[in-house]
ROVEXTI-882478 format. One line per 10 residues: number of its first residue (from 1); their letters; for each residue x, y, z of N, C-alpha, C. Coordinates in steps of 0.05 Angstrom, whole numbers, plus 5000, padded with zeros to 4 digits. Layout:
% ROVEXTI-882478
NUM) a) X Y Z X Y Z X Y Z; ...
% end
This chain:
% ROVEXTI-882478
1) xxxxxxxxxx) 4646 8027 9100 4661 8018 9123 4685 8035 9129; 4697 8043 9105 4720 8064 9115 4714 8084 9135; 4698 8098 9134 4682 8125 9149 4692 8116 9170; 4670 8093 9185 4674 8077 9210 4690 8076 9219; 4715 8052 9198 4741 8054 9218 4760 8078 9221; 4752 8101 9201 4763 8125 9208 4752 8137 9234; 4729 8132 9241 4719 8151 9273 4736 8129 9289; 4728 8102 9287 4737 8086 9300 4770 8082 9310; 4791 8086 9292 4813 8086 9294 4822 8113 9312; 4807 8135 9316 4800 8160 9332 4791 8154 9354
11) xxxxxxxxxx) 4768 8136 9360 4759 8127 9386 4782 8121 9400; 4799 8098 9384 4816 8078 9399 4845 8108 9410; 4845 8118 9398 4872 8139 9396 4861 8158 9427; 4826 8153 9426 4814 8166 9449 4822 8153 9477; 4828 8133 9480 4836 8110 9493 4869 8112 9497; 4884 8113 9483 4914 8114 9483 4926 8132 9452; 4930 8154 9470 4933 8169 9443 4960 8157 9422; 4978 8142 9439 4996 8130 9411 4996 8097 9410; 4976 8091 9410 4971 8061 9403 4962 8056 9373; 4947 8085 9362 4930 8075 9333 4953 8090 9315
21) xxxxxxxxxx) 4978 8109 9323 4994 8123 9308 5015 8096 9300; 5010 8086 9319 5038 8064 9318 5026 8044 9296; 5002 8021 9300 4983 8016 9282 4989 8009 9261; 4980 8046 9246 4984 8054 9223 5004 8056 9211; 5027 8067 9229 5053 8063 9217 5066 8025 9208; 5056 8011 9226 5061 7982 9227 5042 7974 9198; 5025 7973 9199 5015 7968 9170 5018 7988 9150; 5030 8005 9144 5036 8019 9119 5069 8005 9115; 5075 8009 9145 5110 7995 9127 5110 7968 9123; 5080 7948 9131 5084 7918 9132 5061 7919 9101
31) xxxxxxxxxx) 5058 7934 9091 5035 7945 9070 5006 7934 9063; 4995 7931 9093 4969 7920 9094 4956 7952 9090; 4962 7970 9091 4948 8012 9086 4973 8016 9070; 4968 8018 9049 4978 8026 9021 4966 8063 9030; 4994 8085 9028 4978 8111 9024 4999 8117 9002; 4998 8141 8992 5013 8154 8984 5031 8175 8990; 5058 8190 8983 5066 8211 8990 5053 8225 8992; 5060 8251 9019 5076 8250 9042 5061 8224 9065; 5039 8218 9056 5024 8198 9081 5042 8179 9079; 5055 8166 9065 5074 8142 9072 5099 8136 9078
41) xxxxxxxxxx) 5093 8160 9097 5127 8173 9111 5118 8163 9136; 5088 8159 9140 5083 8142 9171 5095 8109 9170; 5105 8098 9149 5101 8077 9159 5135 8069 9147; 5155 8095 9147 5180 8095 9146 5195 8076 9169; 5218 8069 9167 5215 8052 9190 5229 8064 9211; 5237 8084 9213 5251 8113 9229 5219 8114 9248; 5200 8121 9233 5173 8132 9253 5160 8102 9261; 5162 8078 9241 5146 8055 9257 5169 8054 9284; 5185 8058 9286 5202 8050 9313 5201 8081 9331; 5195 8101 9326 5195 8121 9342 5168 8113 9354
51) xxxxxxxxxx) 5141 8110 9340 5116 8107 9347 5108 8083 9357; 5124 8063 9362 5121 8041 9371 5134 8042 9395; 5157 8061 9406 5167 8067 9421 5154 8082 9450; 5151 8107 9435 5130 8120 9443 5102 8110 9450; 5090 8088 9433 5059 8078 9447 5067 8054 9467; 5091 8043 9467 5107 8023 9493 5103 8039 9517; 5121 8061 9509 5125 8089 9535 5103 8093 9548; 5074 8098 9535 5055 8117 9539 5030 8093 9558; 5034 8064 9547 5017 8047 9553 5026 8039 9584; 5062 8040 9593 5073 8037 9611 5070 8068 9636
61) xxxxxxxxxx) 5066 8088 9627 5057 8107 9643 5031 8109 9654; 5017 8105 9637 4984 8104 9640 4977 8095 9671; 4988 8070 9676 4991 8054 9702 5013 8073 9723; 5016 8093 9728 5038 8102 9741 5011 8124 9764; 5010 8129 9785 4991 8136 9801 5001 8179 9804; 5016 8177 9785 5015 8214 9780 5009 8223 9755; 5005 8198 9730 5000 8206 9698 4974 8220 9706; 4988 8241 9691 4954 8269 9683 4931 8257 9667; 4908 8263 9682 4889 8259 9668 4885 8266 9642; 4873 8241 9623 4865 8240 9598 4855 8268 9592
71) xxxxxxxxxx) 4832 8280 9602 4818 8298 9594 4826 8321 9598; 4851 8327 9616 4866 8354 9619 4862 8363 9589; 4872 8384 9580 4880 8392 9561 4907 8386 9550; 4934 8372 9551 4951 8362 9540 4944 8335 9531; 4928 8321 9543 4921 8305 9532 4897 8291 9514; 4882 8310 9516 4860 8315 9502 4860 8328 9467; 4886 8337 9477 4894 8349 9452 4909 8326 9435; 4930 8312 9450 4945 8290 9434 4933 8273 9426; 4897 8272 9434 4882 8249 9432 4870 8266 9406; 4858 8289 9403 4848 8302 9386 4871 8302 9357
81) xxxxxxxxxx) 4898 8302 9355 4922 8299 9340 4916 8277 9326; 4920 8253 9344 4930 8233 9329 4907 8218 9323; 4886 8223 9342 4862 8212 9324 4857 8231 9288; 4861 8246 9287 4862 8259 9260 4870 8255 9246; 4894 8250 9250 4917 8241 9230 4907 8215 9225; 4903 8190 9248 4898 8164 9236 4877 8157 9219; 4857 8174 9229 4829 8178 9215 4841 8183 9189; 4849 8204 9191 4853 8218 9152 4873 8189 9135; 4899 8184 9155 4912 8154 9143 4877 8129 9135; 4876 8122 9144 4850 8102 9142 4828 8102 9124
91) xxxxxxxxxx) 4824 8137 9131 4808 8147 9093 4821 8137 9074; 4839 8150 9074 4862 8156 9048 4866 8127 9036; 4864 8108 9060 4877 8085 9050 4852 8064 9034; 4829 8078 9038 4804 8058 9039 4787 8074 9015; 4802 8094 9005 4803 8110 8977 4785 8132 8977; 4780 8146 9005 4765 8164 9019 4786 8189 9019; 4767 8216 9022 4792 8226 9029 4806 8230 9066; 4826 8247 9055 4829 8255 9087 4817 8274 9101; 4804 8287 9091 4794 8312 9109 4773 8307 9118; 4757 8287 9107 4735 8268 9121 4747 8255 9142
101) xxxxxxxxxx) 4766 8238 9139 4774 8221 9159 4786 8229 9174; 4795 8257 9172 4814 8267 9198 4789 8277 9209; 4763 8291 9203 4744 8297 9218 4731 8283 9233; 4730 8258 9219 4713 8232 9242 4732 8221 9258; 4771 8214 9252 4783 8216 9276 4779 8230 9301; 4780 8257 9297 4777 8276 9313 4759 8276 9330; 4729 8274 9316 4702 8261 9331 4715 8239 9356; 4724 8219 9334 4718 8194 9354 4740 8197 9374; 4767 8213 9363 4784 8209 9390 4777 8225 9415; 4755 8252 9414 4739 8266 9433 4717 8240 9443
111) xxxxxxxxxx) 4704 8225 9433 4684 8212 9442 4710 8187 9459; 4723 8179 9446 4738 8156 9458 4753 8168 9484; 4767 8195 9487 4783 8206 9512 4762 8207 9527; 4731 8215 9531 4712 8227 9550 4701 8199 9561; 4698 8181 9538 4672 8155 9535 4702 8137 9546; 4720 8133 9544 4742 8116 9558 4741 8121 9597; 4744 8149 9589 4753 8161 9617 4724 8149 9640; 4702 8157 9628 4679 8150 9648 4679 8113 9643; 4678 8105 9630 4677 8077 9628 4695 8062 9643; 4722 8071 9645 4743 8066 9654 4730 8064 9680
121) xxxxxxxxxx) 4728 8093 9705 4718 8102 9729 4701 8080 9741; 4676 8080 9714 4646 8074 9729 4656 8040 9726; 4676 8023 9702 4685 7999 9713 4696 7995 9733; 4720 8016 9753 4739 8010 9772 4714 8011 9796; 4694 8030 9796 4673 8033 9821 4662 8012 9822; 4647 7997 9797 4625 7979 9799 4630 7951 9798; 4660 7951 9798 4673 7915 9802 4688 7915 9817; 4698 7937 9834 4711 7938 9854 4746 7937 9856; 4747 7929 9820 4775 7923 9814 4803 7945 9821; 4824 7945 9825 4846 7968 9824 4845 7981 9792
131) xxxxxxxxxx) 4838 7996 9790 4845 8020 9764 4867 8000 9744; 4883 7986 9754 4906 7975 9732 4895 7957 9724; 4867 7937 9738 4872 7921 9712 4854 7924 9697; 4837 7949 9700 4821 7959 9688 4825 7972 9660; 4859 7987 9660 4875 7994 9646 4889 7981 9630; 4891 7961 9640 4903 7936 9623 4882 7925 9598; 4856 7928 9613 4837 7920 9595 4834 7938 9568; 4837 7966 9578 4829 7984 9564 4865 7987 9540; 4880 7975 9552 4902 7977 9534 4891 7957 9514; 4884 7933 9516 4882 7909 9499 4855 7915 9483
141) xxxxxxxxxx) 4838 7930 9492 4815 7940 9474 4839 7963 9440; 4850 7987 9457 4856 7994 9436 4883 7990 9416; 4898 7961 9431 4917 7954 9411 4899 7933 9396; 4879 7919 9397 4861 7900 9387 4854 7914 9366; 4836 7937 9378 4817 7952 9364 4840 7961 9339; 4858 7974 9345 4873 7997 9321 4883 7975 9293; 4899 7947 9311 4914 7924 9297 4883 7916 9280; 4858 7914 9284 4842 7900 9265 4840 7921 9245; 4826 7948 9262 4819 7966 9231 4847 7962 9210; 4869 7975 9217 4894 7971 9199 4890 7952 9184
151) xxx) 4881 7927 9189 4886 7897 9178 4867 7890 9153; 4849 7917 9159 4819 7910 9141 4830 7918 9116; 4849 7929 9106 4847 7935 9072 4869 7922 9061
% end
């Protein structure tokens, strides 16, 4: 099951690249993901409040009608980042290593930015809804999604 929620915690980061950073930091400093040094400098409480800050920021732009597309390359990349990192946190924590789990982050945060972005589209076309509350949905998928894997160990 670790593997999983390592791609999976990548998917969700594919979705909002700092929703699964924040997460992780929230359960290592609340110590539901036990890691070790240097990994348990994510869940310092300097970075749970920077990264909780920052995925507030990022969930509140998303909805703004000039935020750059997911799939540009700045963002593709921060989705490619932090899915890695969370992935490798998630291994580590589930007694896997990291280089596995930063690989299947990485996977899943490429599959989650591309598989978000069309899902996202082909929902706003095919229900006729405005893009936001489509976005909204897709916010509550990956603070749901990131808050359960965390919660699993």
């Amino acid at each position: 099951m670790t593997l999983l929620f390592a791609f999976l915690i990548g998917f969700f980061a594919g979705l909002r690249s700092l929703t699964p950073p924040a997460a992780v930091a929230w359960a290592v400093h609340l110590g539901w993901l036990r890691l070790a040094r240097p990994w348990a400098l994510i869940g310092s409480l300097p970075a749970v409040i920077i990264l909780s800050l920052l995925a507030i920021t990022e969930i509140i732009l998303d909805k703004l009608p000039n935020t750059p597309n997911r799939t540009a390359p700045p963002g593709l990349i921060a989705r490619i980042v932090t899915g890695g990192l969370t992935g490798a946190c998630v291994s580590l924590g589930g007694g896997k290593t990291a280089l596995v789990g930063a690989g299947l982050g990485v996977v899943g945060g490429i599959v989650g930015c591309f598989g978000g972005y069309e899902a996202r589209a082909w929902l706003v076309k095919s229900l006729g809804l405005p893009d936001f509350y489509i976005a909204l949905l897709e916010d509550l998928i990956a603070i749901g999604g990131s808050l359960f894997i965390v919660s699993r160990f």
